[in-house]
C-alpha positions as semicolon CSV with decimal commas, in nm:
position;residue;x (nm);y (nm);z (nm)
1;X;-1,754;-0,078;-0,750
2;X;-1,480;0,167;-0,673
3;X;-1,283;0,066;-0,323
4;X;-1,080;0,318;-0,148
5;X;-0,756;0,242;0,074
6;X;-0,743;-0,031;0,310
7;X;-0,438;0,109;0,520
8;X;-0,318;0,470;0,562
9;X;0,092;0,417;0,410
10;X;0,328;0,625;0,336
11;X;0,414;0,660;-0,034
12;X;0,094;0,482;-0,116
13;X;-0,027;0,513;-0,476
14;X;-0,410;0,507;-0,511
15;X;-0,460;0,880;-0,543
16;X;-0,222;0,877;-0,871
17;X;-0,333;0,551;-0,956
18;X;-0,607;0,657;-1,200
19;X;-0,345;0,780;-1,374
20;X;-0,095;0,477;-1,485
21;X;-0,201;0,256;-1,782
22;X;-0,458;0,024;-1,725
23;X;-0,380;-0,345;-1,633
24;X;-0,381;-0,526;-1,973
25;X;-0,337;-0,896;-1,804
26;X;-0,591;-1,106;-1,599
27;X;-0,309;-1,060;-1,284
28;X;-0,193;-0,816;-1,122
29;X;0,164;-0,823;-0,914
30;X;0,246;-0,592;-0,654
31;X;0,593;-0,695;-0,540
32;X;0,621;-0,378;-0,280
33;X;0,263;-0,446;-0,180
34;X;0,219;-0,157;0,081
35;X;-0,127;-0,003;0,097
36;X;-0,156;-0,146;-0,305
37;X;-0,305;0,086;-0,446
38;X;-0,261;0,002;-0,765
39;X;-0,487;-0,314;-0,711
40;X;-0,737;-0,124;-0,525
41;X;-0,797;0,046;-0,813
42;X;-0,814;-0,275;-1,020
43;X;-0,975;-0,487;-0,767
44;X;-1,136;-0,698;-0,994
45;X;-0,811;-0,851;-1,129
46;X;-0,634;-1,168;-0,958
47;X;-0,384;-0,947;-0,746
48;X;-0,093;-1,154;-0,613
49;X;0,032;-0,869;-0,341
50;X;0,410;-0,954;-0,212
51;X;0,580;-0,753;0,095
52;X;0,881;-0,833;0,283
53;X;0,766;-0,656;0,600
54;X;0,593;-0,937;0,798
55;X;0,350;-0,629;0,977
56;X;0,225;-0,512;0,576
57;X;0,179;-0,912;0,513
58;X;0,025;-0,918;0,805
59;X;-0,229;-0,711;0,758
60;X;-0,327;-0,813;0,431
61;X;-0,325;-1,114;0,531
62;X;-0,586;-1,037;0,787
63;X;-0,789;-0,833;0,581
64;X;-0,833;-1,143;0,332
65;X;-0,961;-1,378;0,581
66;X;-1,100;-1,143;0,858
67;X;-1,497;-1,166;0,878
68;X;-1,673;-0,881;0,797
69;X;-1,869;-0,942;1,161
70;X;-1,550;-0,919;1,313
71;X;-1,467;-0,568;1,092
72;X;-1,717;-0,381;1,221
73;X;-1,682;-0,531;1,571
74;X;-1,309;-0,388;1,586
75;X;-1,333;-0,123;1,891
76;X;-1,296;0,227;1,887
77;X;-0,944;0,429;1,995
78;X;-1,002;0,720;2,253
79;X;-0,756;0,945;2,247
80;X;-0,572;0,877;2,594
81;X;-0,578;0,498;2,475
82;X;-0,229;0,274;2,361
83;X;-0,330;0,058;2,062
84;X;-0,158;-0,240;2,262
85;X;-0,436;-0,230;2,539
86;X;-0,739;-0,350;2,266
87;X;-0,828;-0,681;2,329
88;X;-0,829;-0,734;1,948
89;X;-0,537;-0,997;1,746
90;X;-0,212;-0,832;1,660
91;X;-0,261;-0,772;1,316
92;X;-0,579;-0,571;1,375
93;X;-0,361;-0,356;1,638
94;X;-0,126;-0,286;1,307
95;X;-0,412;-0,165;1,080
96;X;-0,569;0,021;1,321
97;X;-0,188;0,165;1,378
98;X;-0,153;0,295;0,997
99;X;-0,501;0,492;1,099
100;X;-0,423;0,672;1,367
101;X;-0,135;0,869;1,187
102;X;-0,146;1,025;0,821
103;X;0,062;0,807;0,564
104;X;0,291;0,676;0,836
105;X;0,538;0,421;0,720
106;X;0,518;0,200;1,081
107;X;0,179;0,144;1,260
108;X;0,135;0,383;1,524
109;X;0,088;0,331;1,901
110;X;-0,169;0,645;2,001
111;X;-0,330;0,888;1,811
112;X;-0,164;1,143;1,640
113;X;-0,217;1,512;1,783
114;X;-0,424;1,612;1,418
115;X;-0,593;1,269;1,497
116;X;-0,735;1,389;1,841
117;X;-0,800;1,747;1,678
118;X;-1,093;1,592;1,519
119;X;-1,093;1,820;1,229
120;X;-1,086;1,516;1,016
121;X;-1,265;1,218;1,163
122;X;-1,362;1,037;0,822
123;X;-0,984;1,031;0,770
124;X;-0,881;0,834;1,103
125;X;-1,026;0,516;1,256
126;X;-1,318;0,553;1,400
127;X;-1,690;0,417;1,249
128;X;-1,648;0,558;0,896
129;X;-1,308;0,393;0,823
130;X;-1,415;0,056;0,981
131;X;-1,760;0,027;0,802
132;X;-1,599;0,107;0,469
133;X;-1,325;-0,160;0,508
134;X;-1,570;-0,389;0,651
135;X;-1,792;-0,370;0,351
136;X;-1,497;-0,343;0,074
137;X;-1,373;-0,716;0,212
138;X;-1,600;-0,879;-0,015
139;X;-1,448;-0,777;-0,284
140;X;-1,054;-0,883;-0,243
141;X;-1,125;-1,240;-0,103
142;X;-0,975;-1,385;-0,447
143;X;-0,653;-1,161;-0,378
144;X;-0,338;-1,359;-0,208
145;X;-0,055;-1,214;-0,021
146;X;0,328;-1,352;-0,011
147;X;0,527;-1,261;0,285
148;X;0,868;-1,229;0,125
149;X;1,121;-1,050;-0,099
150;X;1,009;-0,915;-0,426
151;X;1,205;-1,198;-0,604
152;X;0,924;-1,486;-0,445
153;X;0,701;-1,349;-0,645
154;X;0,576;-1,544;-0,924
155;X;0,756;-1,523;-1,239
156;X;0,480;-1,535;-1,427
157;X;0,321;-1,320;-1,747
158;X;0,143;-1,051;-1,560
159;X;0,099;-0,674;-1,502
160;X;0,333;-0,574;-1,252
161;X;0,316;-0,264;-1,056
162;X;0,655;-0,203;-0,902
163;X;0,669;0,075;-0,645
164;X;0,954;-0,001;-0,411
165;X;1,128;0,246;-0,151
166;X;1,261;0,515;-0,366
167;X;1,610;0,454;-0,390
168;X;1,693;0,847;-0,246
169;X;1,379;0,857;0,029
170;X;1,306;0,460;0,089
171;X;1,477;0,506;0,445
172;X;1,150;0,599;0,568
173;X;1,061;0,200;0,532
174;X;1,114;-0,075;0,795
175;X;1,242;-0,269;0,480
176;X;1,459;-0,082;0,261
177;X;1,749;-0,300;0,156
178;X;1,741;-0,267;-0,168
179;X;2,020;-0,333;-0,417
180;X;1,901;-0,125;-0,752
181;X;2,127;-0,246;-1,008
182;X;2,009;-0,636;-0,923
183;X;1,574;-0,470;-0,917
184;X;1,664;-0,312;-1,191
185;X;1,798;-0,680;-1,347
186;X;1,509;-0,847;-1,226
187;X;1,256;-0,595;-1,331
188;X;1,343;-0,609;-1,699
189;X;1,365;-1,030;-1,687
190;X;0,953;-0,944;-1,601
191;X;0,722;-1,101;-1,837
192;X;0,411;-0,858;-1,911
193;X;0,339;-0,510;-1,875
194;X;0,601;-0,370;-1,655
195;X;0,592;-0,014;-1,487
196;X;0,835;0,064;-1,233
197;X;0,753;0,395;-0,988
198;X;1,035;0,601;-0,898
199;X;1,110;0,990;-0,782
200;X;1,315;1,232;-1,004
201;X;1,655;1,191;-0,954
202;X;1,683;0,838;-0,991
203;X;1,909;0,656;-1,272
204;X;1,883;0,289;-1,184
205;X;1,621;0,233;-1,500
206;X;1,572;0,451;-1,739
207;X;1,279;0,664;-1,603
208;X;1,083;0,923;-1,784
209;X;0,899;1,202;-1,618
210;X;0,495;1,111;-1,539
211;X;0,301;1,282;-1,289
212;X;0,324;1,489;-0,964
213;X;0,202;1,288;-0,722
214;X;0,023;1,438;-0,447
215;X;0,093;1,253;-0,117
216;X;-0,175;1,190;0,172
217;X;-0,215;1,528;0,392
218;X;-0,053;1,547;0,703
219;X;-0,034;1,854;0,966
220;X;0,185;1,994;0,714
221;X;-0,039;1,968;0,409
222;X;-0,032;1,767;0,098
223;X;0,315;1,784;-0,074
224;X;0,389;1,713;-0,427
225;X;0,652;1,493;-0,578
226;X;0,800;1,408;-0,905
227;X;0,711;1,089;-1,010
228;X;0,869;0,923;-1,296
229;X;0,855;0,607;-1,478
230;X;0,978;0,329;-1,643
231;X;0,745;0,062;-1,877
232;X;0,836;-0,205;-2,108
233;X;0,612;-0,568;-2,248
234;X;0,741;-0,813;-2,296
235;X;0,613;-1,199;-2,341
């Protein structure tokens, strides 16, 4: 079964995700969950997702308890509408929020103006997005979500997927204090497969060139940047 994104985010990796190695251990650790799209991809796996931003752990949180009944019952947004007036729980208002908007990095209040074109309706909420969560919740009840900092995740031998704010355009993020000599530190103490997403340019590990990632479309088209990366294993 392949499952597509739960959450429109900004900087989210499923579309490149086909590309990094292959999870080698039974876990998978996402300590900058996001959108994960790394464990999208890898569903199957145990996926231990950890986020510091209480509205992304929030949401996921929501998504691994929320009834599929209560999925497809979510309501609809008009276009005139505020996401605050749905008589719906708070973290539904937030996923909703990351669909009304292209790749935002905050959930969104109204629909965005490419939204309310309509050119794309399969791409915003509306019935497509809600019945395709609704029937991919099945398959992530054995995931669990932390609500913290990267370093309350469990230091465990795992596959980790590390995909923090880039240290040069992470300022886009609620959460982006990040110190990048002590990740860097803690990313190499890691036990498991290790890779570690970054943009050209930066130095804090030492990253190797890997693919041009092509980020969600917004009114100004796709745009392509350099991803790099760094890997190690370790037991």
């Amino acid at each position: 079964m392949v499952l597509h994104p739960f959450l429109s985010f900004y900087g989210g990796k499923y579309r490149a995700s086909k590309f990094y190695p292959a999870p080698r251990y039974d876990t998978i650790i996402e300590p900058f969950a996001g959108s994960a799209g790394y464990s999208v991809r890898n569903h199957t796996k145990k996926v231990i997702l950890v986020d510091k931003d209480p509205i992304i752990a929030g949401i996921w949180q929501y998504l691994l308890s929320v009834s599929t009944e209560e999925m497809t019952s979510l309501p609809d947004i008009q276009a005139w509408q505020s996401i605050d007036e749905l008589p719906i729980p708070q973290e539904a208002k937030w996923l909703i929020g990351f669909w009304v908007n292209a790749a935002a990095s905050k959930p969104c209040k109204v629909p965005s103006a490419w939204m309310r074109s309509g050119k794309r309706p399969n791409c915003f909420w509306g019935p497509a997005i809600r019945s395709r969560i609704a029937n991919q919740l099945i398959y992530i009840r054995h995931w669990s979500i932390i609500c913290g900092d990267y370093r309350d995740a469990p230091d465990i031998e795992a596959t980790w997927f590390v995909d923090p704010p880039y240290e040069n355009m992470g300022k886009h993020y609620r959460c982006n204090d990040i110190d990048y000599v002590e990740l860097a530190e803690w990313c190499r103490a890691r036990r498991g497969q290790v890779m570690v997403c970054e943009n050209d340019g930066a130095t804090w590990l030492p990253f190797t060139p890997f693919i041009d990632c092509l980020a969600a479309p917004n009114k100004n088209g796709a745009k392509k940047s350099k991803g790099v990366l760094w890997m190690q294993e370790r037991r």
